[in-house]
N, C-alpha and C positions, 0 to 999 in steps of 0.2 A: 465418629469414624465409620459406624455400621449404615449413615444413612445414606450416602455417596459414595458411588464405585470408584472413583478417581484417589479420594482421599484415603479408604480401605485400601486400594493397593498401593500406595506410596507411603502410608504410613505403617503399614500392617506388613504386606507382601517383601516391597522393595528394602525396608528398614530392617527386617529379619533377615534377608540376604546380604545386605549389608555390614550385617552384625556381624554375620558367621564369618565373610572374607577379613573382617576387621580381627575375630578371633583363630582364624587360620594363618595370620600374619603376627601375631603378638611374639611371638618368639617364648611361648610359655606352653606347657606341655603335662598332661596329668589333670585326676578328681574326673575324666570322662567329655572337658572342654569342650574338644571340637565335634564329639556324637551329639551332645547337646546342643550346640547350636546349630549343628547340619538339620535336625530335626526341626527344630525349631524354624528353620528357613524353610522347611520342607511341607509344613505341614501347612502353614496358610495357601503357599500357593500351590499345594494340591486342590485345595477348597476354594481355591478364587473361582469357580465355576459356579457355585452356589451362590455367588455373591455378584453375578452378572447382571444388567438390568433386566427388566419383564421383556417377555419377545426377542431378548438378544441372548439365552443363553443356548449353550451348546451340549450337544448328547455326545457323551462318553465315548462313545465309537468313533463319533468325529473328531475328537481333541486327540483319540492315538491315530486315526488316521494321516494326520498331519503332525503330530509329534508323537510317536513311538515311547519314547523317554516318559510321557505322561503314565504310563500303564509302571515303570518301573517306581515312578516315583510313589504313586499309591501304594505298591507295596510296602515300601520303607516306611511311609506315614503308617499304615495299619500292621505293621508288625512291631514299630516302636510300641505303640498301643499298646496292640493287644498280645504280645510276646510271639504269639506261634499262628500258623495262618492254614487253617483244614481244610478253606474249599476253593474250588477251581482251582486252575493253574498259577499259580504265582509265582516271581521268578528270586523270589525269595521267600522260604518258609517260616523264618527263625529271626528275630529281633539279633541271633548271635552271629548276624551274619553279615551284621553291619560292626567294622572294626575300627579302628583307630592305628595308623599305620606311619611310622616315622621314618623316610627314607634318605640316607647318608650314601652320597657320590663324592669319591673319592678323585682326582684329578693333580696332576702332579708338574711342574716348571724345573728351573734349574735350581732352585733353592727346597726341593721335595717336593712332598705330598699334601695336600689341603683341602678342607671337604665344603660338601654344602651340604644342609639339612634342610628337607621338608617336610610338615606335615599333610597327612591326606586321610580322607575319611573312604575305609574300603567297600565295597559291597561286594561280598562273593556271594554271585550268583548259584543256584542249585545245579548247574549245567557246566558250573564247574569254572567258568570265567568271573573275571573281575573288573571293576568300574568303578574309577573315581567319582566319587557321590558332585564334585565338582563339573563334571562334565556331564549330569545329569540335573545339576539345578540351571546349567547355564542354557542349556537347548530349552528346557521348560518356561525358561524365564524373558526367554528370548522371543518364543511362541507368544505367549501374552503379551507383549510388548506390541510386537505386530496387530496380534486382533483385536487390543484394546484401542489399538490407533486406528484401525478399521472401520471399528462402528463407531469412534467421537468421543470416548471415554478418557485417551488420553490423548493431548495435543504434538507430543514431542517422542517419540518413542526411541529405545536407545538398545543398542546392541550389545550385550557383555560379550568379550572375549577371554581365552584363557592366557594369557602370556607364552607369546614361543620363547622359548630358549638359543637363544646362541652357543653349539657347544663346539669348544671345549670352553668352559667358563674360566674364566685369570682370575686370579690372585686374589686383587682386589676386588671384583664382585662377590667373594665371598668371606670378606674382613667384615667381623663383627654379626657374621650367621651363626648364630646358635642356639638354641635351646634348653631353658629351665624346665626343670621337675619337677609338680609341686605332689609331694606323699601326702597321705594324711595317713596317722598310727591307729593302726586295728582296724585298717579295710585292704582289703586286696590290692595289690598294685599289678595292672595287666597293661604292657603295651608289647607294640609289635614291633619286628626293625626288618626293614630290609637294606642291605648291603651293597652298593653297586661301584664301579668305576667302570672309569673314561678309559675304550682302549684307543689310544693315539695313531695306533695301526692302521684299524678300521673306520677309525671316525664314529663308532657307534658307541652306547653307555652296556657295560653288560654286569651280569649277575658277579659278585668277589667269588673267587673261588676261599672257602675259609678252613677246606679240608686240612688236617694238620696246625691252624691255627688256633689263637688263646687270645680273648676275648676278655677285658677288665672292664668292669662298669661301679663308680664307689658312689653312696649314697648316704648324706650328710645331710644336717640341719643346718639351715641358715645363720648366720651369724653376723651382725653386723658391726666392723669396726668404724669409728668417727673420729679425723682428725681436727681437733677446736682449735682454731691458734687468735691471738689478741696481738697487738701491734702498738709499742710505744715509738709516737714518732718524732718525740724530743729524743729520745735515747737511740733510735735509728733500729732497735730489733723487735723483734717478734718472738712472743712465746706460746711454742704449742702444748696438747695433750691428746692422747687419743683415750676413747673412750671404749667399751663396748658394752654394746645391749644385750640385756638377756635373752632367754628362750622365748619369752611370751613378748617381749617389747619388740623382738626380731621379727615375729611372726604378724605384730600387729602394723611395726612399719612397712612388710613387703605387702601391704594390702594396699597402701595409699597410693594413690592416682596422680598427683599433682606435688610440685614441686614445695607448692604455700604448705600443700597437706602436710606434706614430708615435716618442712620446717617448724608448723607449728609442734607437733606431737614433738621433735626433740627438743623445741623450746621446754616443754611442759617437764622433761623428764627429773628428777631428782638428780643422776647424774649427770646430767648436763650442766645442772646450774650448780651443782657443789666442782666439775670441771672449771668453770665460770669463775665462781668465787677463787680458787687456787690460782687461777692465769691474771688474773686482776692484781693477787697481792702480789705475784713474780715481778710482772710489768709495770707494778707502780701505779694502778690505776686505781679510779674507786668503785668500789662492787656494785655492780646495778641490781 
């Protein structure tokens, strides 16, 4: 990877940013996710500059001159690092300054109210404003794209954009947006929410007013139920059973990736197959 620029940035650069939109879309949420991967995306292509060819790289003054964003982004990379940041101007001092931020807009039709969730990676700047870490890997990202295409390093160069919004969003663009949690017991649980809806009035999204309101949030362990059913097709029915997994067999199946995964691991289970063996003798069949 380290011996060609072309290949360092698309397998290194581009694949890390990749990740992280792939991790800011999962609809999963907790354990520090999407700080992790933001960083993660951030840190090679602050460094793709060091990894320029001989004669084509570029001085620091020049990379903020034509993208500004570049100067933001080293910060994030060197305060992940190194936690706190004591010299020169930085426009971030503090590693705590990059958050993790869940934002719920609320929007309503003739059938009520219905929301959308997103996540977003914050950066509160020390001057007091704020910026999506998303709209600072895309300007940076976009930059390289241009100057690598410039001097012959890459053939094809491609512009990320950020998705505009249509608002007021319906109904159905936002069936099936949601959001898991994942805790883990005996570490701090820190996230942040912000609150908004659609004023229909104005056409614009603003802050919920939540003075006077009560706020529930419940926090559960996974649990999963399985319904097994067998099928005798001389007899025309079907016999089911549901099953459920423990604590630990819960936790190991919300880990798998893949459909096969899934099924093998319930294959494997104890009570799957003593479920098995009882719907076999109901249905007449013989036990596999």
């Amino acid at each position: 990877m380290f011996d060609d620029p072309a290949t360092y940035f698309y397998e290194n650069v581009v694949r890390a940013f990749e990740e992280y939109l792939d991790v800011k879309n999962s609809g999963k949420t907790g354990r520090s996710r999407d700080i992790r991967a933001a960083v993660n995306a951030a840190t090679p292509l602050y460094h793709l500059r060091e990894h320029l060819p001989k004669g084509r790289k570029l001085t620091w003054p020049t990379i903020i001159g034509n993208c500004p964003d570049y100067r933001l982004l080293g910060d994030i990379v060197n305060a992940s690092k190194h936690s706190s940041l004591t010299k020169g101007t930085p426009q971030i001092r503090n590693a705590t300054q990059i958050e993790e931020q869940i934002i719920t807009t609320e929007y309503k039709d003739e059938q009520g109210a219905f929301h959308w969730h997103e996540k977003v990676v914050l950066i509160r700047l020390s001057n007091g404003s704020e910026r999506n870490v998303l709209d600072i890997l895309v300007n940076v990202m976009n930059f390289w794209q241009t100057h690598l295409h410039s001097i012959g390093v890459i053939a094809k160069p491609r512009q990320y954009s950020i998705p505009s919004v249509i608002q007021p969003r319906l109904r159905n663009d936002c069936t099936g947006n949601r959001l898991d949690f994942e805790i883990v017991q005996g570490l701090r649980f820190l996230q942040k929410f912000k609150l908004q809806q659609y004023n229909y009035t104005t056409g614009k999204v603003e802050l919920m007013d939540l003075k006077g309101g009560h706020l529930e949030f419940s926090i559960y362990k996974p649990k999963y139920q399985l319904k097994l059913a067998l099928k005798n097709d001389a007899l025309g029915k079907e016999f089911s059973k549901m099953i459920t997994l423990s604590d630990e067999e819960s936790a190991q199946f919300a880990l798998l990736k893949t459909d096969q995964e899934r099924q093998s691991f319930l294959d494997s289970l104890p009570c799957t197959q003593e479920a098995l063996r009882d719907l076999a003798f109901k249905a007449g069949l013989p036990a596999s």
